[in-house]
C-alpha positions in Angstrom: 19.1 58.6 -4.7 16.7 58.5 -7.6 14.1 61.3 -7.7 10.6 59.9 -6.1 8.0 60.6 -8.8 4.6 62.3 -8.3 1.2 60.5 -7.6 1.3 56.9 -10.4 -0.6 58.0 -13.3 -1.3 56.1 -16.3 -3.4 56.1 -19.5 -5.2 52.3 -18.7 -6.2 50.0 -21.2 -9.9 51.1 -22.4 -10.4 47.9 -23.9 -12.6 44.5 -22.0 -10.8 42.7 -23.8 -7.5 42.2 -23.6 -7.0 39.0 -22.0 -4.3 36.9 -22.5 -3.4 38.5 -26.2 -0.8 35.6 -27.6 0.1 37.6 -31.4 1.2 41.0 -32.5 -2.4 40.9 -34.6 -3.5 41.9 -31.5 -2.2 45.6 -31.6 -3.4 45.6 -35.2 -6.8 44.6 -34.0 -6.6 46.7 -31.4 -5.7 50.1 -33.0 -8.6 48.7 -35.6 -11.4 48.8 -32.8 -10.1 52.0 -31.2 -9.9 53.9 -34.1 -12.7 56.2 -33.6 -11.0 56.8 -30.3 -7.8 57.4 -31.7 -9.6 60.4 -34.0 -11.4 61.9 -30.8 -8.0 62.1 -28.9 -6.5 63.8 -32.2 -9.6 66.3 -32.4 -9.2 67.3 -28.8 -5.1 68.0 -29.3 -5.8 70.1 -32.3 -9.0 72.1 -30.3 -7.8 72.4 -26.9 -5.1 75.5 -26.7 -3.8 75.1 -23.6 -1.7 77.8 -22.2 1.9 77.3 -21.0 4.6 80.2 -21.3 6.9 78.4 -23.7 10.2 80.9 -22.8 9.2 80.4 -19.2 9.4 76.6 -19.5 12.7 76.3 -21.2 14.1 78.1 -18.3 12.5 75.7 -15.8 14.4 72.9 -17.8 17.4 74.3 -18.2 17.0 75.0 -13.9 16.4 71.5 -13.9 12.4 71.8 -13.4 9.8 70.5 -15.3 8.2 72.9 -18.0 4.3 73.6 -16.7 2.2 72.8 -13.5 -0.6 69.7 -15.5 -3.3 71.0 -13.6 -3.1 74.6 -14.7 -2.5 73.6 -17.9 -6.1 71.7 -18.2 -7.6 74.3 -16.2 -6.7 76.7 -19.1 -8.7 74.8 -21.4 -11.6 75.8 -19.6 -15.2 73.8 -19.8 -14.2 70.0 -21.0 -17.7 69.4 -21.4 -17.6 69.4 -25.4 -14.6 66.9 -25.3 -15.9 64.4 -22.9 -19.2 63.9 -25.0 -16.7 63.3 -28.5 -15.0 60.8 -26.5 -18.0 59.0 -24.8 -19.4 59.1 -28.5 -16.4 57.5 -29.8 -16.6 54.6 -27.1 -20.0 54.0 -28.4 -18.6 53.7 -31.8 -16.0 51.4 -30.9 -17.8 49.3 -28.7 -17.0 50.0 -25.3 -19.7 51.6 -23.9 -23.7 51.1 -24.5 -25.9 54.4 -25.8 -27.7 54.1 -22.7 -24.4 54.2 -20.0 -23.2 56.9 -22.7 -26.4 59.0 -22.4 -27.0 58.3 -18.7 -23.1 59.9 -18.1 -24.2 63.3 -20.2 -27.4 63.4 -18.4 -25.7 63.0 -15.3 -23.7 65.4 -13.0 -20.1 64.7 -14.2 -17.6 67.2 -13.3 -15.0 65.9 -16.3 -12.2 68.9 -15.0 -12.4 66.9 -11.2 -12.5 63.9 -12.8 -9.1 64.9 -14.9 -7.7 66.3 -11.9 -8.1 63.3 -10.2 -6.3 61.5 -12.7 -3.1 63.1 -12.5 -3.1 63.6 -8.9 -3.2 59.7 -8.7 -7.3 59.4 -6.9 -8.2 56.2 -6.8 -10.4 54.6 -9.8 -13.9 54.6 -9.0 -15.8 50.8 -8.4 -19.1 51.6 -10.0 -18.9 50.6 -13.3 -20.4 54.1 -15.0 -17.3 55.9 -12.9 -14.9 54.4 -14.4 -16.4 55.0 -17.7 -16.2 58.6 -17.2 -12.8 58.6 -15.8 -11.7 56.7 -18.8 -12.8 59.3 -21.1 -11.6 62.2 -18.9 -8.0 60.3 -18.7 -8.1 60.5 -23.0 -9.1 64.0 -22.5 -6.1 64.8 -20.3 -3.5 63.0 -21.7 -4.8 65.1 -25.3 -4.4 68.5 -23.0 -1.4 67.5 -21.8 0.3 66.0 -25.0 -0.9 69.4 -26.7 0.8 71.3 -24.2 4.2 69.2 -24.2 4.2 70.1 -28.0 4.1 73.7 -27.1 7.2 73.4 -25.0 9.2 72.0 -27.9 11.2 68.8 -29.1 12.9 66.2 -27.0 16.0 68.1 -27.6 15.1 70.8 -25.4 15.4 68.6 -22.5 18.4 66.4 -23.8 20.2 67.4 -20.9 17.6 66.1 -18.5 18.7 63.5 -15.4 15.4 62.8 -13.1 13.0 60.0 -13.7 10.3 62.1 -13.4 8.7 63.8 -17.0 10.7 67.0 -18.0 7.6 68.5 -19.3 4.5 67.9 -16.8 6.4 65.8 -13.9 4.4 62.3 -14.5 6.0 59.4 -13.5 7.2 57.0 -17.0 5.6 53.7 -17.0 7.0 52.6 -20.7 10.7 52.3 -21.3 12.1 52.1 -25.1 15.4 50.7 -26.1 16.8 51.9 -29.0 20.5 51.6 -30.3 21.8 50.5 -27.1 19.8 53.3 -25.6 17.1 53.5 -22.7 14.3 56.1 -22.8 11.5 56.8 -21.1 8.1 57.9 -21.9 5.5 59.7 -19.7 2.9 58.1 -18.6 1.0 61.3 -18.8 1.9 63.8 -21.2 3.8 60.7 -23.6 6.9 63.0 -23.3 10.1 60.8 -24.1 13.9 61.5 -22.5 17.0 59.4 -21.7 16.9 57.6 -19.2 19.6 58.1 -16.4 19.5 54.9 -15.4 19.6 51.3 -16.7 18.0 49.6 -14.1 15.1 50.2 -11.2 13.8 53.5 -11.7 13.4 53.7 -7.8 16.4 52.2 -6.6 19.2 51.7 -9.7 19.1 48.1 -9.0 20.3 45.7 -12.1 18.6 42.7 -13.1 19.7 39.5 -10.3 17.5 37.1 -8.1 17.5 39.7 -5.4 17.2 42.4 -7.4 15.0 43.3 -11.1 12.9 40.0 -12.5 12.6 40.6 -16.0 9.4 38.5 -17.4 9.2 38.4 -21.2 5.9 38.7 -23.3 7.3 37.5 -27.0 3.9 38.0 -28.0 3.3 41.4 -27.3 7.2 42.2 -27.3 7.7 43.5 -24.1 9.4 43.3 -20.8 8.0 43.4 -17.8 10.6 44.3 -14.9 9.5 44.1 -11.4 12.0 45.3 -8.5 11.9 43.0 -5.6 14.2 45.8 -3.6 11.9 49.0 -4.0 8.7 47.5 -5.3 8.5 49.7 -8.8 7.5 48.2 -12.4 8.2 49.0 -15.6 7.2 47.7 -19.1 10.4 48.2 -21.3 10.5 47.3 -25.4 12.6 47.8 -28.5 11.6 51.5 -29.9 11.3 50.7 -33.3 7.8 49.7 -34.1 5.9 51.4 -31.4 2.5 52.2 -31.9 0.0 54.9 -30.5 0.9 54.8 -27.0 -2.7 54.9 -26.1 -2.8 51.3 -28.8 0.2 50.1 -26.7 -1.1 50.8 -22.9 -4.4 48.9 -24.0 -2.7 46.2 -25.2 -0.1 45.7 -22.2 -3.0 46.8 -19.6 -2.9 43.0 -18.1 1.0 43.7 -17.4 0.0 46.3 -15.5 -2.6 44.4 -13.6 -0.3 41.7 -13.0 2.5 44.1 -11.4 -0.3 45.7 -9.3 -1.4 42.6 -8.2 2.0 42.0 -6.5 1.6 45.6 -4.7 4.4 46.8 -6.9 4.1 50.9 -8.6 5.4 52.3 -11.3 
């Protein structure tokens, strides 16, 4: 049976925009406008020092256990308060968010290490529009902490050997799949770890692409898959490796894949 992952967690699309995109200019376009995103997220990998016992983690993987507990890893990092004003600055920049919903959330009562914590525990996104602005930036913020960290542990040779679904570093669930040389991997939809994948079909369930089993839609246009399993109800987005872009570029750009999964009550 395939292992059952941890609480969904994803890094969402940040953009309003990304309706219908119909060329690969769009990913151009798109790591254009998010550039000053792209730059906070950097900063915040290169600030944060987040603490993980490195020896002890290559002994969890090589038990078969993923590396770090996430949460104590962004707990380690102490106040976020710094980070989550570079990153509501940078949605300003880049046009996401007004100066006054930007100002309004520092004057506020955020608490950016719940709002984290919610994140990879899987809470629900907020409704109110100013909620989910915050979220978004504390899901940059985490995914920076937690990328940081996964560096720590080492390479993806460390975890070559690795069999579960489930993320060998942090234990996110993978919502990308890359196929390379005849190859699957995965990559984590948290900490963007990437490791074999021990299957070739559902995640969930091992099922193979049939009527009764995977529907594979294509998107030529953004060069992905999109397989839904009608046994077990997961999703997965799957392209070729080569030409992969900043992951956070890419989940913006497939975000309405992901809505379109969800609306069919399917997980990944």
């Amino acid at each position: 049976m395939a292992d059952d992952p941890p609480a969904r967690r994803r890094l969402p699309g940040l953009m309003a925009t990304t309706s219908s995109p119909r060329t690969t200019s769009v990913r151009r376009s798109t790591a254009e406008q998010l550039a000053p995103v792209l730059r906070a997220h950097a900063d915040i990998q290169d600030v944060c020092a987040p603490v993980v016992d490195v020896a002890a983690a290559h002994r969890r993987i090589a038990g078969g256990q993923v590396a770090y507990e996430a949460l104590g890893v962004v707990r380690s990092c102490g106040d976020l308060s710094a980070q989550f004003a570079r990153v509501l600055e940078s949605f300003e920049v880049a046009g996401l968010v007004s100066n006054a919903d930007r100002v309004a959330l520092l004057d506020g009562d955020v608490d950016v290490d719940d709002l984290v914590c919610g994140w990879f525990r899987g809470d629900r996104a907020p409704s109110a529009a100013r909620r989910r602005i915050a979220r978004m930036g504390a899901i940059v913020i985490g995914n920076a902490v937690v990328r940081a960290a996964t560096a720590r542990v080492g390479t993806s040779s460390r975890w070559a050997s690795w069999s579960r679904v489930i993320c060998p570093a942090c234990g996110g669930a993978p919502d990308i799949a890359l196929i390379e040389r005849g190859q699957r991997f995965l990559v984590c939809s948290c900490c963007d770890a990437q490791w074999r994948s021990p299957h070739s079909g559902c995640l969930g369930c091992d099922a193979v692409d049939s009527p009764t089993g995977i529907a594979r839609i294509g998107n030529p246009a953004l060069g992905y898959d999109l397989m839904m399993c009608n046994s077990c109800g997961r999703f997965l987005k799957e392209r070729p490796r080569r030409g992969l872009g900043s992951l956070l570029v890419e989940r913006t750009i497939t975000a309405e894949l992901d809505v379109a999964a969800e609306q069919r009550g399917l997980r990944i």
